[in-house]
Backbone as CSV, one residue per row, in Angstrom:
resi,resn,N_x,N_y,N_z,CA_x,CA_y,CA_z,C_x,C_y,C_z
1,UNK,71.198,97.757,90.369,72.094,98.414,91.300,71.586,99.845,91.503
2,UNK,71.148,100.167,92.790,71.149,101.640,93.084,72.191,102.590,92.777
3,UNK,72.254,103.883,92.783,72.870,104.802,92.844,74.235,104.773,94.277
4,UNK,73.487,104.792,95.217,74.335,104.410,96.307,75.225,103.581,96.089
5,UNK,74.338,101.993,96.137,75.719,100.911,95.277,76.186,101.320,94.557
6,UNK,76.405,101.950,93.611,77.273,102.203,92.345,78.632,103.047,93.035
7,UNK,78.082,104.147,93.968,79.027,104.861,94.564,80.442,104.163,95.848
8,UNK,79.248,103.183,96.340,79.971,102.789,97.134,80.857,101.521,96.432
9,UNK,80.612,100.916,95.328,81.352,99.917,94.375,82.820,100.796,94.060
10,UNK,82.830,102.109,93.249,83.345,103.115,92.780,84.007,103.420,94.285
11,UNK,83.636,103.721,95.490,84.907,103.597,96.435,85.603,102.279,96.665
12,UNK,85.254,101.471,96.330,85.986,100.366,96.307,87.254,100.174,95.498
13,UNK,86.434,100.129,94.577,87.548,99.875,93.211,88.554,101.539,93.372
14,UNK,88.480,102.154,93.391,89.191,103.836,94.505,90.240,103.661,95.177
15,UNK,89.906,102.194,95.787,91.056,101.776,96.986,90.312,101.263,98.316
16,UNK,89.290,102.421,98.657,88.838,102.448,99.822,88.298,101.118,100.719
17,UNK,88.647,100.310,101.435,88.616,98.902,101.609,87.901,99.198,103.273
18,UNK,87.775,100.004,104.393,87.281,100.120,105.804,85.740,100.443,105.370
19,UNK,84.659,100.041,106.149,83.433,101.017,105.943,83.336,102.147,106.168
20,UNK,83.597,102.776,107.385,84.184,104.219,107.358,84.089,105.055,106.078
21,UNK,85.829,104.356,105.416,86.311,105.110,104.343,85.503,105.280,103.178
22,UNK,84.954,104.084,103.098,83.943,103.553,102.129,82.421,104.843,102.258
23,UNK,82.093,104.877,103.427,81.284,105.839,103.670,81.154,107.081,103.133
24,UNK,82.374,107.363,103.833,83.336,108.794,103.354,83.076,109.215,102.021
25,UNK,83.846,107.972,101.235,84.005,108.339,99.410,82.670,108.814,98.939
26,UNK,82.013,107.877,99.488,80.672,107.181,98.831,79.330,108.676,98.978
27,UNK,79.909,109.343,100.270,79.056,109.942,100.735,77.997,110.085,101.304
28,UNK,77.968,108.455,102.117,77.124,107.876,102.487,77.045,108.196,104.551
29,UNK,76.473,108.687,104.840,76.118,109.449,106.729,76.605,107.825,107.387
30,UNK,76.179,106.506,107.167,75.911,105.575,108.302,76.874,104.987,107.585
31,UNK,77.389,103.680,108.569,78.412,102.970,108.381,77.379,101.741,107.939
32,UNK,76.013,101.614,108.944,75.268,100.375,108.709,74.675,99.790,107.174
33,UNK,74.426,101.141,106.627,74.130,101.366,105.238,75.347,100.573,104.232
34,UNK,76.581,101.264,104.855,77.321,100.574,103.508,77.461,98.949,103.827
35,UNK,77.169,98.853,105.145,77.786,97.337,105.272,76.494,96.126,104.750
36,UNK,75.151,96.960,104.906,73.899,96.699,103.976,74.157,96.864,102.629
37,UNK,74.575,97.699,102.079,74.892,97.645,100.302,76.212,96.590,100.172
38,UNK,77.095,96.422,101.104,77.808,95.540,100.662,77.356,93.884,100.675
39,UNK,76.608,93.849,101.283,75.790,92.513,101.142,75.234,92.534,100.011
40,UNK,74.216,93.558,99.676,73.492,93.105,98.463,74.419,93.265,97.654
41,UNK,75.578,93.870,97.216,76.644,94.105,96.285,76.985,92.424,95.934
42,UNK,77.379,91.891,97.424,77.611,90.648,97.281,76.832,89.926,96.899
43,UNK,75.893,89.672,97.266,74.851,89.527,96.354,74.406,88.896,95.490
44,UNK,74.261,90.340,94.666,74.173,90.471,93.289,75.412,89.498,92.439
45,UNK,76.596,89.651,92.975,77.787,89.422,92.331,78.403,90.288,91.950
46,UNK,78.853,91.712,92.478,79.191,93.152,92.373,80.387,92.805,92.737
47,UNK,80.784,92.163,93.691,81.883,92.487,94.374,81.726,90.569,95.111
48,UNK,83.505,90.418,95.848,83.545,89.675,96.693,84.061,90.164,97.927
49,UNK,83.808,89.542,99.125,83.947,89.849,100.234,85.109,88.488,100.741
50,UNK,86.054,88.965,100.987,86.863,88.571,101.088,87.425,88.049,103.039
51,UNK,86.477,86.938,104.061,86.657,86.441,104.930,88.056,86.638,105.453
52,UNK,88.109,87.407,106.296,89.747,87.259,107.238,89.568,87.224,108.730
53,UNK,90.500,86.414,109.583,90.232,87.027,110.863,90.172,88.459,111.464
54,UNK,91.075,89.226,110.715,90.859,90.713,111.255,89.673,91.522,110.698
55,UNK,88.999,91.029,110.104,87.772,91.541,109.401,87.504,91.410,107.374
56,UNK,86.589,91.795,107.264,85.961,91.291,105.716,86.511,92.371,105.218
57,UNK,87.421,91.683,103.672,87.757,92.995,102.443,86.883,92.663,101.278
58,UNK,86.494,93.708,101.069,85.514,93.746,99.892,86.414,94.077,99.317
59,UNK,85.979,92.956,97.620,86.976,93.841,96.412,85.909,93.412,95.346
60,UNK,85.584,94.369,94.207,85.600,94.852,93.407,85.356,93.291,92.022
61,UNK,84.547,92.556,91.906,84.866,91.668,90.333,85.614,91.745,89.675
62,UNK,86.225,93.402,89.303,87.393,93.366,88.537,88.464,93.440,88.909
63,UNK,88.399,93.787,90.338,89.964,93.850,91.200,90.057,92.771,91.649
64,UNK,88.930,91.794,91.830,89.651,90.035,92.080,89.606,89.571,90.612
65,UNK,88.963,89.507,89.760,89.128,89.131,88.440,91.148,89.410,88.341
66,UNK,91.247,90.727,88.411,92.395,91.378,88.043,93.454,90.277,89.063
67,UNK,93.072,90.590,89.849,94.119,89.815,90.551,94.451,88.389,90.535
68,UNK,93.474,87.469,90.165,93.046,86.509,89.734,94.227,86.339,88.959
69,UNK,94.196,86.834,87.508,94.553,86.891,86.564,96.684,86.971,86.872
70,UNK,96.625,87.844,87.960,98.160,88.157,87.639,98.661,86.998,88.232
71,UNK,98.235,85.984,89.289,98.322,85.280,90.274,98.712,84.218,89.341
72,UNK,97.354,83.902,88.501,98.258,83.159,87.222,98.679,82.666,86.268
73,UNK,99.174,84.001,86.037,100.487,84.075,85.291,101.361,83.744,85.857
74,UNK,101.647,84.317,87.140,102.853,84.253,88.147,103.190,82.541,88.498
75,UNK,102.135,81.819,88.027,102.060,80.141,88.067,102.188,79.318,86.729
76,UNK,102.550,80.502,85.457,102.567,79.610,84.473,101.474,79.383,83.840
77,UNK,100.341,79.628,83.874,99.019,79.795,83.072,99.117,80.504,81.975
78,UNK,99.285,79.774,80.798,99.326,80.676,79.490,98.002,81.349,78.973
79,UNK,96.923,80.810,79.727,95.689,81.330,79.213,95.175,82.448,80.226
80,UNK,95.867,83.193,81.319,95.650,83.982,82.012,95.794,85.119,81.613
């Protein structure tokens, strides 16, 4: 993982979910760049990208792990 990726992972997990914003945190000039690190993020297995009609949310391994996890419980999974 580059430096960049790391930053732009770290706006993720931050909150920051638009490329824009993601940019912003990250400190990154181009929008094309982050949407290039978010591929290889994906990748790698850094992160998932999360398919919607209104556009792709990137989250974080541990913020879908995390969420993963509360989802279920909320179903009765004692091993969650």
């Amino acid at each position: 993982m580059t430096a960049r990726q790391a930053r732009i992972l770290q706006a993720i997990e931050a909150g920051h979910i638009t490329t824009r914003a993601i940019a912003e945190a990250a400190g990154v000039s181009s929008t094309s760049v982050v949407a290039a690190s978010l591929q290889a993020l994906e990748a790698d297995g850094h992160l998932i990208m999360e398919r919607t009609p209104s556009g792709d949310r990137p989250y974080s391994g541990r913020d879908y792990c995390q969420g993963w996890d509360a989802a279920a419980k909320l179903l009765g999974n004692p091993d969650a």
